[in-house]
C-alpha positions as CSV (number, residue, x, y, z in Angstrom):
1,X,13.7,0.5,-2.4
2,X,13.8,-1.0,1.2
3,X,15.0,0.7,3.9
4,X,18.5,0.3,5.3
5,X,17.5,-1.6,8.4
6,X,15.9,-4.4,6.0
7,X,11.9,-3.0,6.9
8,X,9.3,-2.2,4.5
9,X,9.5,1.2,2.6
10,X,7.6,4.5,3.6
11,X,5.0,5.0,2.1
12,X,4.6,8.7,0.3
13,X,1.9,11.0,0.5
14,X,2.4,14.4,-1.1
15,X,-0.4,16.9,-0.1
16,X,-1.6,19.2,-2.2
17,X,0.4,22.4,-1.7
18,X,3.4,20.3,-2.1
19,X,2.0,18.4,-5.4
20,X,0.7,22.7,-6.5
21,X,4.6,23.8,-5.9
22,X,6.2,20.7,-7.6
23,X,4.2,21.2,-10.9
24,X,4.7,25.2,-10.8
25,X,8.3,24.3,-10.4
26,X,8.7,22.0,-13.0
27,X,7.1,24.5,-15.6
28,X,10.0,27.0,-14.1
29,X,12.9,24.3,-14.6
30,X,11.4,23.4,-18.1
31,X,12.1,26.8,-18.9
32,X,15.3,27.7,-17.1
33,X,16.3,24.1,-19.1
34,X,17.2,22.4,-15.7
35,X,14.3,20.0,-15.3
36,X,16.8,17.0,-15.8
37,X,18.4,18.3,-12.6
38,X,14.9,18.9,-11.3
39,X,14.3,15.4,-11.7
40,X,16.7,14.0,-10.2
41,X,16.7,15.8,-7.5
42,X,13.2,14.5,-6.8
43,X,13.9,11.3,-6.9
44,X,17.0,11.4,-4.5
45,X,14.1,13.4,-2.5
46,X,12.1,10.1,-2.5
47,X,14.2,7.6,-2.4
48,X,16.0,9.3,0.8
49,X,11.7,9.5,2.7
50,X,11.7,5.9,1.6
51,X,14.0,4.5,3.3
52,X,15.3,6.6,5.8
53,X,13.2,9.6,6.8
54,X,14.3,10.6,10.3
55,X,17.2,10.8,9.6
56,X,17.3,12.7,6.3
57,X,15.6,15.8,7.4
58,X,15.8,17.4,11.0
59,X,13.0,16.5,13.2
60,X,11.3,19.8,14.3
61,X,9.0,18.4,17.1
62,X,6.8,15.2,18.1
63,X,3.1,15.7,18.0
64,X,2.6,12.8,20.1
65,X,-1.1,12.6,20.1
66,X,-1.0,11.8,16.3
67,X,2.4,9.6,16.6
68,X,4.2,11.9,14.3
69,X,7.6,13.4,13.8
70,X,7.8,16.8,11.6
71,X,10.5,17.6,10.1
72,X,12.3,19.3,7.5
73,X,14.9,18.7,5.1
74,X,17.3,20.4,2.2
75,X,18.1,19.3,-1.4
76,X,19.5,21.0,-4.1
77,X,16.5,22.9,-5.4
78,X,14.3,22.7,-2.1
79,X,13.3,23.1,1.3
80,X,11.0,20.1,2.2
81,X,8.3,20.1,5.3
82,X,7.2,16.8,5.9
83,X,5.5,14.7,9.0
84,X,6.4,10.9,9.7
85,X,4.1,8.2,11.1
86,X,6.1,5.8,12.2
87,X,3.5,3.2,13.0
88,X,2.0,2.7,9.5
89,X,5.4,3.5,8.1
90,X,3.9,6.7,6.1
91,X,5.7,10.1,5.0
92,X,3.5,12.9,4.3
93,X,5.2,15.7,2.5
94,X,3.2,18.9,3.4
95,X,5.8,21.7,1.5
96,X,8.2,22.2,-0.9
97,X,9.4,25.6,-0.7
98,X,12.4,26.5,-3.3
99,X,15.9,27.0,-1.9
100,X,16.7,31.0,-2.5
101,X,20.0,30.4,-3.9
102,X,19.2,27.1,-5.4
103,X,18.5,27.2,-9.6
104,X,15.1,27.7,-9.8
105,X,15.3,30.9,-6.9
């Protein structure tokens, strides 16, 4: 998916205590029978870091040494921490953390 302005996509990187949360989740939705949902709401996730990032989450601060904006933003089932390098047009999602009044809290 391209981005709205017509560049490139991001490029997503999930580190590993995001990737550890997102496959203890999944094991929770599977048996809570909302991993359809759970699904889906990763993908709107994605597609949202892919082409739009910025503007998706709310930037927290600049750590302008590195070029990167961190932010954080809110879906249905989570909280997500993630940093944005706008240069080489990359997303690295550092944290999921599940909403507390979302299903899976």
């Amino acid at each position: 998916m391209a981005s709205r302005n017509g560049g490139r996509p991001y490029a997503l990187v999930y580190l590993e205590p995001a990737k550890d949360v997102a496959r203890r989740c999944l094991a929770l939705a599977l048996k809570r029978r909302v991993a359809r949902a759970l699904s889906s709401d990763i993908q709107l996730i994605e597609a949202q870091l892919s082409a739009r990032p910025i503007r998706w989450g709310d930037p927290l601060n600049h750590l302008r040494a590195m070029e990167l904006v961190r932010c954080r933003g809110h879906s249905t089932f989570f909280y997500v921490y993630y940093g944005v390098h706008r240069k080489s047009r990359t997303v690295y999602i550092r944290d999921l953390q599940i909403d507390p009044y979302g299903p899976l809290a």
